[in-house]
N, C-alpha and C positions, 0 to 999 in steps of 0.2 A: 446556617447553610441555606442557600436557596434552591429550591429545588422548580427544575427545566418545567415550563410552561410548554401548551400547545402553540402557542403563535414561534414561529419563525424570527422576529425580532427579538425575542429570550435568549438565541443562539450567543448574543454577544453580550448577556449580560448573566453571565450563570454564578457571579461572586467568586470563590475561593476556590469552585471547581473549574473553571475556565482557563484552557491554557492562553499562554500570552499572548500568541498568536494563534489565529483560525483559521485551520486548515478546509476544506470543500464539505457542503452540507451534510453529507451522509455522515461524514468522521463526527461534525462538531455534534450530529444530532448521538452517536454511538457516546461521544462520551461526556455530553448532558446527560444524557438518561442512565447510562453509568454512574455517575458523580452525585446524583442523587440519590439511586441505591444504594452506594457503598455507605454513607455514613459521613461524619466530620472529622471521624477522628482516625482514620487511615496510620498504619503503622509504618514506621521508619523501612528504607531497602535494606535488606542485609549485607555483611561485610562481603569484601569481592571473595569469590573462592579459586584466583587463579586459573591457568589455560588448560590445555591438551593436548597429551601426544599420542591420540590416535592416530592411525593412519591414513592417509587421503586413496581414497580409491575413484571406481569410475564415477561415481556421484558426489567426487568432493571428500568434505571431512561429513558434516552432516548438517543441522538447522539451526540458525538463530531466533531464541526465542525471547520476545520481548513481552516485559510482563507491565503493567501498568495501571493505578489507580487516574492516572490523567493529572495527578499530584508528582508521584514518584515513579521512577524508570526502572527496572533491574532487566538485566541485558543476559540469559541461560544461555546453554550451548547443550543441543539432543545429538546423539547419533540417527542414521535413517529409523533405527527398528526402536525408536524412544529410550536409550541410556542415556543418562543424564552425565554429560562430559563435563561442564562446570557448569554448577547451578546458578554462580552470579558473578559472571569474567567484569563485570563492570555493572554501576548503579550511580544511582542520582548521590547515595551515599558515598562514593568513590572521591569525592572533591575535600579537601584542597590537596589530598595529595598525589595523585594523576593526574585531574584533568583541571587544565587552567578556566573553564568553564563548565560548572557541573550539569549532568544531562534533565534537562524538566522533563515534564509529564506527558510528550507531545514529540517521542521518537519513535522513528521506522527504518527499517534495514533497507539496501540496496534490492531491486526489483531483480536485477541483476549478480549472482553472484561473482565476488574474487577470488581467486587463487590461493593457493599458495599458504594456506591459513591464515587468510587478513582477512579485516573484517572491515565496513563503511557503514555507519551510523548516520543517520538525518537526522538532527534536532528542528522538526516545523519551528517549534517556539522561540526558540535562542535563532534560530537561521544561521548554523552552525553544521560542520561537519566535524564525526569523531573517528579517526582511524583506530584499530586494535591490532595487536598479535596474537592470534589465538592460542600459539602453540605455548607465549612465555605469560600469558594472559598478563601484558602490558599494551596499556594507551600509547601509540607512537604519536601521534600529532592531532592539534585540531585546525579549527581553519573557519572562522566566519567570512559568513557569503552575504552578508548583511548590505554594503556599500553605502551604509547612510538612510536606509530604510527597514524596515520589517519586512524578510524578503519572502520566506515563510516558502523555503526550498522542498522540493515532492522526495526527490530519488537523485542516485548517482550513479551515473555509469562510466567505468572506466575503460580506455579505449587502448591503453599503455600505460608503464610506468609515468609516464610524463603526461599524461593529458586524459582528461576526466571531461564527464557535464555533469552539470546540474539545473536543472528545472526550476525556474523560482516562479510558483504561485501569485503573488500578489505586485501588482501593477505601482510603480512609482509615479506621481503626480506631478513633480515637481522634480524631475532628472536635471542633471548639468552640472551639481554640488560636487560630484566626487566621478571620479573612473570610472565607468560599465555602469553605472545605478538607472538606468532603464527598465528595467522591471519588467514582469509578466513573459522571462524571456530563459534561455538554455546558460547558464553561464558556463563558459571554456575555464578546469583549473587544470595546473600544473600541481600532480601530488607529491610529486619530490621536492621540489621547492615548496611545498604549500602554500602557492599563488595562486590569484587570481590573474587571466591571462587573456580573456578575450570574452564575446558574448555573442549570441545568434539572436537577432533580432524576428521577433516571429510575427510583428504586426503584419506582412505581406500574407500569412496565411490567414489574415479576414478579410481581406481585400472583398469589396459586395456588403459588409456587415454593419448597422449601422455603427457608428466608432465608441458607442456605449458600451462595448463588448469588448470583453479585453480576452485573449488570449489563454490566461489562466492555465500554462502545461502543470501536469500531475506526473502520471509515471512514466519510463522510459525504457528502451530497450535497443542491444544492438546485433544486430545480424551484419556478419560480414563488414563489409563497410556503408552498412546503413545506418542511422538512429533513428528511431521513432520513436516520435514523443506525441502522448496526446492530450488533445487540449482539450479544454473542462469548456469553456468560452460561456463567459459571463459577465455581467454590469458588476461594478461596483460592490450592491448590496447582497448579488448573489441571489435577487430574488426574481428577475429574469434571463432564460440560459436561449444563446444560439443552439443551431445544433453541434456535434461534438466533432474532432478532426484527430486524424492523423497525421502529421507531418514528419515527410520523411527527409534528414538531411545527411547529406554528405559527409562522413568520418574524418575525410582527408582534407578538406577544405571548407568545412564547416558553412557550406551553402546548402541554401532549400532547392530539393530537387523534384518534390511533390504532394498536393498537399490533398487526402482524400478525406472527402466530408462524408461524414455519416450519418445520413440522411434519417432527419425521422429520431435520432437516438440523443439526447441529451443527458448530461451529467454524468458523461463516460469518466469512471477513474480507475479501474482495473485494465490491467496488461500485461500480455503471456506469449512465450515463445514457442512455439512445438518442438518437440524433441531433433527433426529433423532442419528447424528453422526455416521450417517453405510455410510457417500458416501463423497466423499472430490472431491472437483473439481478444475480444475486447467487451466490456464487463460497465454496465449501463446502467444508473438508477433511475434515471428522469431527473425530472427539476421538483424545488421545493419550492412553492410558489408563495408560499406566507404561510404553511403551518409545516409540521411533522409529518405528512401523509407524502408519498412521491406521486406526480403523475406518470403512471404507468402505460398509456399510451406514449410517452418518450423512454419507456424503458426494454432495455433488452440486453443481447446476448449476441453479439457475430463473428464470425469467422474468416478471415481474410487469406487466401492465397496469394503468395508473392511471387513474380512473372518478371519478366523485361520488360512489360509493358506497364507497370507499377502492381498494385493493390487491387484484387476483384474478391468483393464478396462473393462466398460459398456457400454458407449457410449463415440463418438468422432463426433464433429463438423470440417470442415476445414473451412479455411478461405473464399474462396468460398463459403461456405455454409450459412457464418452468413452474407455476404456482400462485400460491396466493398475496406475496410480499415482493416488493421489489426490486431487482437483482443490488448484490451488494457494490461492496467495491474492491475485493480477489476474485480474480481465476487464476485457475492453473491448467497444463496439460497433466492428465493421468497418464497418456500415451497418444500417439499422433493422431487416433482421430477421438478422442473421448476429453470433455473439459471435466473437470470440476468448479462450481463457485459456490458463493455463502448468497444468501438472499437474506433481504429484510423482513423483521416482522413490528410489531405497533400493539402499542395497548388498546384497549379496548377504549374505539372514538364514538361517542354520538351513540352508545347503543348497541352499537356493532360489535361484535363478538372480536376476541383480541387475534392476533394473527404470529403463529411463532416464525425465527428464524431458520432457514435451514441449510442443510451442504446438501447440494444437487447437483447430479453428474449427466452430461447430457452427452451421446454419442452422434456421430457426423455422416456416420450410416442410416440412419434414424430410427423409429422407436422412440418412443414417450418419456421425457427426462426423468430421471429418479432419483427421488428421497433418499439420500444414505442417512440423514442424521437431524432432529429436531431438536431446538432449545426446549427444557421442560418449561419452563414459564416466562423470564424476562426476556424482553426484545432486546438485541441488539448485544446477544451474546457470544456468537460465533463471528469469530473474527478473520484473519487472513488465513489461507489455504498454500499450501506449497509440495510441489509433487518435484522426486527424484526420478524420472520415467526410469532409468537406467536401469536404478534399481527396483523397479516394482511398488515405490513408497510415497504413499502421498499421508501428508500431516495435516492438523485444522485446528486453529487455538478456540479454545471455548473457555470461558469467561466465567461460564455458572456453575457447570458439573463439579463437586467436593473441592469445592473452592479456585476453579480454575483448574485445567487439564491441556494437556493437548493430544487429541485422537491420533491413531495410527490408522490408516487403509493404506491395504497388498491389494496389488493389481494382480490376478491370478489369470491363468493359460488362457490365452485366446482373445487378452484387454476385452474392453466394451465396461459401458457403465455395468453390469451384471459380474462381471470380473471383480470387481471391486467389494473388499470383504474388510468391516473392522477385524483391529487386530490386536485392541489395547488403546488405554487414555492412560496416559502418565504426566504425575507431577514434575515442575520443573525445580522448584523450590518454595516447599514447603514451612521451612523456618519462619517465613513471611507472610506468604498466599498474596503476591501481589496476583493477580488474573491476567491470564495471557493475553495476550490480543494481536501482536504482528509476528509474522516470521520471516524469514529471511534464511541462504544458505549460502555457506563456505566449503 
């Protein structure tokens, strides 16, 4: 086993723990320093344990939880209040007899959720999409997005039965070999057909940059007949970052209608809708400039209210402001005007005393963001965050507590980060103890 170095060039050479593909610095730095923890000898996913016929209410059915060594996937299903619906509707172990491609160690749920008890899985590594039924806990289809390159896709939003995006991360060099293989770009699919169908070409949102900087969209999100995607924007090696964008396109016609830079904030890769979809928030680490430390003057926390007249910042947190680590890369709303995110923490560099992770909720009214929750020792343990406002529920996978958990906070009378009360950490599948790290909701 190799285990992750401080230099930034380690990132792409981590041996046996490195997925295939590499997804934006904070993830790959999350699961190096993971991958070295855990060990070499990671145990197999458990067998699937079929769907769910709970009921869907105003918040859906409830959350996907992705559990992962960075080796192996298993795919849980929680209710909002943490009952465990099916501990493993699907897993890396699930192949060869469901999925014509079985899922690596390098999957994330839609930013956005579906309906209806489906489910959209991102394979980063394979550049693969995997649909689910949650209700008969069967794989309906999958779908590479690849086109002849490593496309190394962020999120999927669905716009209709018929017409889907996805995001692809990493830039193609050499396009013209195959259909749409332009890279760094939104791909248009068709999920009935499970085609590929069209692509939004996003180099016009660096228009000004120099042409070293590619694009790089991460997550996505749709309001009404908006998409907003935003882009990571970065060289090559990832080891110098423009600043960070929104770009908002068109649903209907899949043209760009505006593209707002965010001035000052680099290595944006968190993205969140407010309950009433007037305010979209956006979740900052800085750049990593050659080692594992983030610079924190490009880091932060903003708030955008949505107008006729595009995108105006509302409020801005800095890194300062929310603490001593990083911002990570989930937010969530708790409720319309309160976020939730995870922030980074780092071992101890140079002498420096180590720095834990944590879930800090910051309200829009103001008041000094607040600590709900600290990793007890390793960095880079609290993973994605995802709130039901509807229902009062916000979740947060954690990686380290009695072998991986995932936390429950109620939003109680009156919201505001102060409102916010644990309420319980529950396992999702313990048979295994793969450690949670993303979630998602159906």
């Amino acid at each position: 086993m190799r285990v992750m170095t401080s230099s930034f060039a380690s990132l792409y050479d981590w041996g046996p723990r490195r997925p295939a593909r590499w997804s934006p610095p904070w993830t790959a730095l999350v699961a190096g320093a993971a991958g070295a923890l855990l060990g070499c000898n990671a145990p197999a996913p458990p067998e699937d344990t079929g769907g769910t016929d709970a009921p869907e209410g105003p918040c859906g059915i409830g959350a996907v939880v992705i559990s992962s060594d960075y080796q192996s996937t298993s795919v849980g299903l929680l209710s909002w209040d943490g009952a465990v619906l099916s501990a493993s509707i699907a897993s890396s172990a699930s192949a060869p007899l469901v999925l014509s491609a079985p899922l690596s160690g390098d999957v994330t749920a839609s930013t956005m959720p579906l309906r209806g008890g489906r489910l959209a899985l991102v394979d980063r590594s394979a550049s693969a999409l995997t649909w689910l039924d949650a209700r008969r806990g069967e794989v309906t289809g999958q779908l590479s997005v690849a086109t002849g390159f490593t496309a190394n896709p962020q999120d999927y939003i669905e716009v209709s039965p018929v017409k889907a995006y996805v995001p692809r991360l990493e830039p193609n060099l050499a396009p013209g070999a195959q259909p749409l293989d332009g890279g760094s770009d939104v791909l248009v699919v068709d999920p009935e057909a499970r085609a590929l169908v069209g692509r939004v070409d996003l180099a016009p949102a660096m228009a000004g940059e120099d042409p070293e900087f590619h694009p790089r969209p991460s997550r996505a999100a749709l309001v009404e007949d908006s998409l907003y995607v935003l882009l990571t924007a970065s060289t090559l090696s990832f080891l110098e970052t423009a600043a960070s964008r929104l770009v908002e396109i068109d649903a209907r016609d899949d043209a760009i209608k505006a593209v707002t830079l965010l001035d000052g904030l680099h290595g944006c890769a968190g993205l969140a809708v407010s309950p009433s979809g007037a305010r979209l928030a956006v979740v900052c680490s800085g750049s990593f400039g050659g080692d594992a430390t983030a610079n924190l003057a490009e880091a932060g926390v903003v708030i955008l209210a949505r107008g006729e007249g595009g995108l105006v910042e509302e409020r801005r947190w800095t890194a300062a402001e929310l603490g001593e680590g990083s911002p990570g890369f989930s937010v969530a709303f708790a409720s319309e005007d309160t976020v939730l995110l995870t922030t980074l923490g780092h071992d101890a560099i140079g002498g420096v005393r180590p720095v834990h992770d944590t879930l800090t909720a910051a309200d829009l009214s103001g008041g000094a963001p607040r600590v709900l929750l600290r990793s007890k020792e390793l960095p880079f343990s609290l993973g994605e965050v995802r709130c039901a406002a509807a229902c009062g529920r916000c979740l947060v996978a954690d990686a380290e507590t009695d072998g991986g958990v995932v936390h429950r906070f109620d939003v109680g009378a009156g919201g505001g980060s102060r409102a916010l009360v644990h309420a319980g950490a529950f396992h999702v599948d313990p048979r295994v103890g793969l450690p949670p790290r993303y979630l998602g909701a159906f």
